[in-house]
Residue, then its C-alpha position, 0 to 999 in steps of 0.5 A: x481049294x475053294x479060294x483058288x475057285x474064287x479067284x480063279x472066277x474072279x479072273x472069269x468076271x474080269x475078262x467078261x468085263x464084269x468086274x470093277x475094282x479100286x475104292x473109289x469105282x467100286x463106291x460109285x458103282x453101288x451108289x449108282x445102282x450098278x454093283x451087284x455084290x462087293x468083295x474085299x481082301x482080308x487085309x484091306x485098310x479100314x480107311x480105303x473100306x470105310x466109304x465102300x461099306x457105307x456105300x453098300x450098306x446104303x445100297x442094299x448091296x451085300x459086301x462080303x470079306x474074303x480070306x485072301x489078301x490084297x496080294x493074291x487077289x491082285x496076282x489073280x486080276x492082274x491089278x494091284x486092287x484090295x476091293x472089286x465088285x461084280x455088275x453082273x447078277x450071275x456073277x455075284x450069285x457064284x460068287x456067294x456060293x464060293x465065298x460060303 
């Protein structure tokens, strides 16, 4: 049930146009300050992840691996996309309580 909420709150912060995805957007916002909380897939390849996680790690930005695959989440946005990130506080806050 709560997996369905995540996604369905992500599909939330995509339409408020506060979500981003894609490795290479997701990275340049948190190393530009912008990214508040990064999400991945269960099944996100090391490689695309890599430069993310260092990225985040760097910039105090918390990434938090969620069980649904690259599948669900791109049905749920609409996109094909493993990882996303929000750029809004708010956002990444609900976005916590409903990864815990």
């Amino acid at each position: 049930m709560n997996n369905d909420r995540l996604l369905n709150f992500l599909g939330i912060c995509k339409r408020a146009g506060m979500l981003l995805s894609g490795a290479e957007t997701v990275t340049k916002a948190v190393n530009e300050g912008n990214a508040k909380l990064v999400l991945y897939a269960a099944d996100v390849s090391e490689n695309s992840l890599k430069g993310v996680l260092r990225a985040a790690d760097a910039n105090h930005v918390t990434a938090k691996r969620i069980p649904q695959s690259k599948e669900e989440l791109s049905f749920a946005l609409g996109k094909h996309c493993g990882i996303v990130c929000t750029t809004d506080p708010g956002f990444a806050k609900k976005m916590i309580d409903l990864t815990n």
